[in-house]
MARDOTI-705037 format. One record per residue (C-alpha): residue in three letters; x, y, z. Coordinates in steps of 0.1 Angstrom, whole numbers, plus 5000, padded with zeros to 4 digits. Example, Ala and Ser with C-alpha at 12.3 -4.5 7.8 and 13.67 -1.06 7.14 Angstrom:
! MARDOTI-705037
    r     u     v     w
  ALA  5123  4955  5078
  SER  5137  4989  5071
This chain:
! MARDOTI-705037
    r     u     v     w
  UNK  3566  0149  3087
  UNK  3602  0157  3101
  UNK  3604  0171  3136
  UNK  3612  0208  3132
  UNK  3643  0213  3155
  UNK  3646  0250  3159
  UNK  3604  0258  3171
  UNK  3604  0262  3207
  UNK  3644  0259  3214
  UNK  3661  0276  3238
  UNK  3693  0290  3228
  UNK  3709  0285  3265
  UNK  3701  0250  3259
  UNK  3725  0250  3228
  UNK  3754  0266  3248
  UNK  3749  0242  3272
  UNK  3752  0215  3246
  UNK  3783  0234  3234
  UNK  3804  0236  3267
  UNK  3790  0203  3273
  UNK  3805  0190  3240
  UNK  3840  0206  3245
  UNK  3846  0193  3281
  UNK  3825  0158  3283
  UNK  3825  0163  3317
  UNK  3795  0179  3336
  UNK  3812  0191  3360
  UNK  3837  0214  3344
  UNK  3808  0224  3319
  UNK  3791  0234  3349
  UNK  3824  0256  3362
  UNK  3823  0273  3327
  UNK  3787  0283  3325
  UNK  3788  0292  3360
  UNK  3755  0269  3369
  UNK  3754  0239  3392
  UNK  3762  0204  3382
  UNK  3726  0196  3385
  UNK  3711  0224  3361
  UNK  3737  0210  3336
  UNK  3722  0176  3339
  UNK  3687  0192  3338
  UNK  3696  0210  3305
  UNK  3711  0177  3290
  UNK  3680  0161  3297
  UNK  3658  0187  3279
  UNK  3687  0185  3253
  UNK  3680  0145  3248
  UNK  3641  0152  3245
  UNK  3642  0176  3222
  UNK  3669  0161  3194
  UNK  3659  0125  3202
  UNK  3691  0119  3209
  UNK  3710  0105  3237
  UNK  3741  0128  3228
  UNK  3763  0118  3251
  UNK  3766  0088  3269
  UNK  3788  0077  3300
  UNK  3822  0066  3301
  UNK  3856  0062  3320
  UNK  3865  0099  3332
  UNK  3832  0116  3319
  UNK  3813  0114  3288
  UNK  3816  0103  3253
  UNK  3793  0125  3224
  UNK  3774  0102  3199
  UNK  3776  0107  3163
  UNK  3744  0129  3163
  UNK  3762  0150  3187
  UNK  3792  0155  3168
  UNK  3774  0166  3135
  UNK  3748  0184  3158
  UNK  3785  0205  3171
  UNK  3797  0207  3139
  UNK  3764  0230  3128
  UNK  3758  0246  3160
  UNK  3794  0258  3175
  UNK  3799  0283  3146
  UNK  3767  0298  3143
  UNK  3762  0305  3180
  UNK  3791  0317  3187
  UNK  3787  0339  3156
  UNK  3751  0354  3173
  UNK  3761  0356  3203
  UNK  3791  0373  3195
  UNK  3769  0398  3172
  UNK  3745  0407  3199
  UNK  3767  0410  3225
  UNK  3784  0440  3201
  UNK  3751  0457  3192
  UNK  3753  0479  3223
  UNK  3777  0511  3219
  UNK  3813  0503  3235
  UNK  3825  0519  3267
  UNK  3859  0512  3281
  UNK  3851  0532  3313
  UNK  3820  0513  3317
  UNK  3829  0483  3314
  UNK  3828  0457  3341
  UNK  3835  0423  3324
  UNK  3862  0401  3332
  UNK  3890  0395  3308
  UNK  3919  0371  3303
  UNK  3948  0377  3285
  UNK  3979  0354  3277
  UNK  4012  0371  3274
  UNK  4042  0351  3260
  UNK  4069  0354  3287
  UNK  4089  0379  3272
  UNK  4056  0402  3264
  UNK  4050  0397  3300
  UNK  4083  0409  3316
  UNK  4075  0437  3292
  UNK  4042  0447  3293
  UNK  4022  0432  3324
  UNK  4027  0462  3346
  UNK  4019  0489  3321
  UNK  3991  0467  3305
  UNK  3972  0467  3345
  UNK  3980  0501  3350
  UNK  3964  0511  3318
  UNK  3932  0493  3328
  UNK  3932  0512  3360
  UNK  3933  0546  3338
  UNK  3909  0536  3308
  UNK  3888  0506  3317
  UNK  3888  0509  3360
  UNK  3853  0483  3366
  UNK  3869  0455  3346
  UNK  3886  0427  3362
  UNK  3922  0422  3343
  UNK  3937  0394  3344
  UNK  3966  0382  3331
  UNK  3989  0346  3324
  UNK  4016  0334  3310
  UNK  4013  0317  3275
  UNK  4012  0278  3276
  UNK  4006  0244  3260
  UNK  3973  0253  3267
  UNK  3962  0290  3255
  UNK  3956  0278  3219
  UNK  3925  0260  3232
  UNK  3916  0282  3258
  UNK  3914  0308  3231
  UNK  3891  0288  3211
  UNK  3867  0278  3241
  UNK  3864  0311  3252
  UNK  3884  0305  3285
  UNK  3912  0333  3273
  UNK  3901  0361  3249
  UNK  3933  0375  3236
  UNK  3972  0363  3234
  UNK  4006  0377  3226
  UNK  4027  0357  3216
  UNK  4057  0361  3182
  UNK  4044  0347  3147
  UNK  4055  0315  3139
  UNK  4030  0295  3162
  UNK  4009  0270  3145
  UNK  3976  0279  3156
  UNK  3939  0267  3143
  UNK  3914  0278  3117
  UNK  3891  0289  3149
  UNK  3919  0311  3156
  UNK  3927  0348  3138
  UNK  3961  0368  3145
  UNK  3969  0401  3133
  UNK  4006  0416  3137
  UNK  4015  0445  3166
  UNK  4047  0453  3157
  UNK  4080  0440  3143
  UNK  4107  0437  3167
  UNK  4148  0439  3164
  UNK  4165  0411  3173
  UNK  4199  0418  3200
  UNK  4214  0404  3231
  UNK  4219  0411  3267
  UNK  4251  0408  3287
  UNK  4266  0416  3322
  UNK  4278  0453  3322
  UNK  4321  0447  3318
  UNK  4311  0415  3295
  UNK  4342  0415  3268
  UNK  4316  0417  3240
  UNK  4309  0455  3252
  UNK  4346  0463  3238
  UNK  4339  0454  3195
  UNK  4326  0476  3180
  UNK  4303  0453  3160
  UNK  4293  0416  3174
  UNK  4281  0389  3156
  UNK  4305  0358  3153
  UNK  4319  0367  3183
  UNK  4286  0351  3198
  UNK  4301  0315  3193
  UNK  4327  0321  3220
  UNK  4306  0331  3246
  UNK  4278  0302  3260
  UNK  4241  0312  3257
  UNK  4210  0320  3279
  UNK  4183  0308  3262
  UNK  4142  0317  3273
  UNK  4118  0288  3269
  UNK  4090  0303  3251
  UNK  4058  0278  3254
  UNK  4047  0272  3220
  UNK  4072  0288  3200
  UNK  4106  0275  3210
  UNK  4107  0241  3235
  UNK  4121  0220  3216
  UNK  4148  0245  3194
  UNK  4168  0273  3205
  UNK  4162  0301  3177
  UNK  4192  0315  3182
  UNK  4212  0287  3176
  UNK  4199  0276  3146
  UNK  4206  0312  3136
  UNK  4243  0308  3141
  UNK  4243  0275  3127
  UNK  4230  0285  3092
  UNK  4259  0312  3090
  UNK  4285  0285  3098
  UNK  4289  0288  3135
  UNK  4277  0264  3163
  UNK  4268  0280  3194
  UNK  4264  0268  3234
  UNK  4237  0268  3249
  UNK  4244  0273  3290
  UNK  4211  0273  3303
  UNK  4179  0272  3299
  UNK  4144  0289  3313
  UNK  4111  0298  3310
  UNK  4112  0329  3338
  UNK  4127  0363  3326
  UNK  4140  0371  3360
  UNK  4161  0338  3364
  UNK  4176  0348  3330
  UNK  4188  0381  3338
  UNK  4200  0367  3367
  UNK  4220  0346  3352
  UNK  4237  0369  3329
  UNK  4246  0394  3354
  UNK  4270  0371  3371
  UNK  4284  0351  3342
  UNK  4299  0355  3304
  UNK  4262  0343  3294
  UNK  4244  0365  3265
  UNK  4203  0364  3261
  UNK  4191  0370  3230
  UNK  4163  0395  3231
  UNK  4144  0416  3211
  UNK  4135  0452  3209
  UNK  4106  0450  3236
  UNK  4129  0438  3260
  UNK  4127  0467  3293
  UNK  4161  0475  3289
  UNK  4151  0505  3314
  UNK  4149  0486  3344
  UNK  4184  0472  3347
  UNK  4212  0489  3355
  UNK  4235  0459  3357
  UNK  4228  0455  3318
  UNK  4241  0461  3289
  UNK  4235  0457  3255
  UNK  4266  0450  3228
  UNK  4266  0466  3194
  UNK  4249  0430  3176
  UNK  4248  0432  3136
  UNK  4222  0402  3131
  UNK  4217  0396  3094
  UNK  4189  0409  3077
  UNK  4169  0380  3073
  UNK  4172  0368  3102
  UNK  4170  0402  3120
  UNK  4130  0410  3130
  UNK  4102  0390  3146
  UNK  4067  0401  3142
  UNK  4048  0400  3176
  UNK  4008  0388  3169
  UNK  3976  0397  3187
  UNK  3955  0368  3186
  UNK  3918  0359  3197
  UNK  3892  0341  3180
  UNK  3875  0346  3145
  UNK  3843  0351  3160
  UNK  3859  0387  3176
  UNK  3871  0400  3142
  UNK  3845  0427  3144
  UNK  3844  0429  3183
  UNK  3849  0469  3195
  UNK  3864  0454  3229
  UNK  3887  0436  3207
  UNK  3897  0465  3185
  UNK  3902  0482  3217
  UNK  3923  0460  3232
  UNK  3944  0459  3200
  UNK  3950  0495  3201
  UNK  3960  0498  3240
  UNK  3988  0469  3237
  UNK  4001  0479  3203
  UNK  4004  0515  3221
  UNK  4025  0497  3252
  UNK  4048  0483  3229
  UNK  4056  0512  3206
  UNK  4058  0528  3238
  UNK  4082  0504  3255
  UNK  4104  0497  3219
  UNK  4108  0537  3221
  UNK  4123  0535  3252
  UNK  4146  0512  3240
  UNK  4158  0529  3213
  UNK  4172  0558  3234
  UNK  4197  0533  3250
């Protein structure tokens, strides 16, 4: 008779397996679960016993999963994330009550706009959690899908997983940013006057490394367009185009508020090539998560909040 796998095993054992599958290292697995390198060998070892299985065996820089292993992940991942997930939401949500840490990714032009508000509104609505929050990277893709980072901002053309669900915050209007006195500032409408002037260009990880959006932009109406320099951090970039004939592109969440040496020129960017949807998003397995739903809410509210502002100057 076939040995019944699920009678007397522990689901801790399978998240072990699970972080232990994903990092092939015991040590990092370890870090994740927030155990000791030792328990995480113990639980391999009960692991092995149970499935028959080696599952994973040593190699160069950690450990390699045998094929048992990697159709044993390919059943278990899903579903316990899936039950975990589900238990974890039976309990009745409480922002005010909650004392969980959370980790959220915010592409660098969400985070020049919305890191301060976003920590101050935890303070108000959600004061035991522990907030916090980093930039969006190479990385933040995966993290999202290990569980390291629950939620990310980012724009919408990122190619992301099938582990991975987005759904859109708002639609934002595409403009520049100048120096105040910039010769832009004196047409009344500005659009192919952008080829005469070199750009400022934000590195967006994910989205834009190896393009400039705004060039290609300019290029499909016929113009070609210099690009001046180049970075990821929003403060070197305003920097930059306070003391030169630079223009950033921006968009409609950009805290136009907070700088008085700015100014923004009257910019008539073709329909089509006008808006950029800005995405919320976190893992399938949170679809149906309250804290996620939450979450959802309190940012799209920052940035209607913070594109209203805008709109008054």
């Amino acid at each position: 008779m076939a040995k019944d796998l699920v009678a007397n095993l522990d689901l801790n054992l399978l998240r072990v397996f699970v972080v232990l599958f994903q990092e092939k290292n015991t040590r990092r697995a370890a870090e994740r679960l927030h155990v000791t390198q030792p328990a995480v060998s113990q639980s391999l070892k009960k692991l092995r016993h149970h499935f028959d299985d080696p599952l994973f065996v040593k190699v160069t820089g950690g450990l390699a999963a045998s094929s048992y292993a990697e159709r044993l992940y390919d059943v278990v991942a899903p579903n316990l994330d899936a039950l975990f997930s589900g238990l974890s939401y039976l309990d009745s949500f409480s922002a005010k009550e909650m004392t969980q840490s959370l980790r959220i990714a915010l592409s660098p032009p969400a985070m020049m706009a919305l890191s301060g508000a976003l920590i101050l509104k935890f303070k108000e609505l959600a004061p035991k959690a522990e907030l916090s929050i980093v930039t969006w990277n190479s990385q933040t893709l995966e993290e999202l899908s290990n569980g390291d980072t629950l939620l990310g901002i980012h724009y919408g053309d990122v190619l992301y997983p099938k582990s991975i669900y987005r759904h859109q915050l708002a639609l934002l209007t595409a403009s520049v940013a100048v120096r105040k006195g910039h010769p832009l500032l004196k047409e009344k409408e500005v659009f192919e006057q952008l080829a005469d002037y070199p750009m400022a260009s934000q590195i967006i990880p994910g989205w834009n490394e190896k393009k400039v959006v705004a060039a290609q932009v300019l290029e499909r109406h016929g113009m070609k367009l210099d690009v001046g320099f180049r970075a990821e951090e929003s403060a070197a970039l305003v920097d930059v185009i306070s003391q030169t004939d630079m223009f950033m592109p921006i968009t409609s969440l950009f805290p136009k508020h907070r700088y008085n040496d700015i100014a923004y020129p009257n910019v008539q960017v073709p329909e089509q090539d006008r808006y950029y949807p800005l995405y919320c998003y976190h893992h399938l397995r949170h679809r149906k998560s309250p804290l996620i739903e939450w979450l959802y809410q309190v940012i799209q509210q920052l940035v209607e909040e913070q594109v209203a502002l805008n709109a008054d100057k």
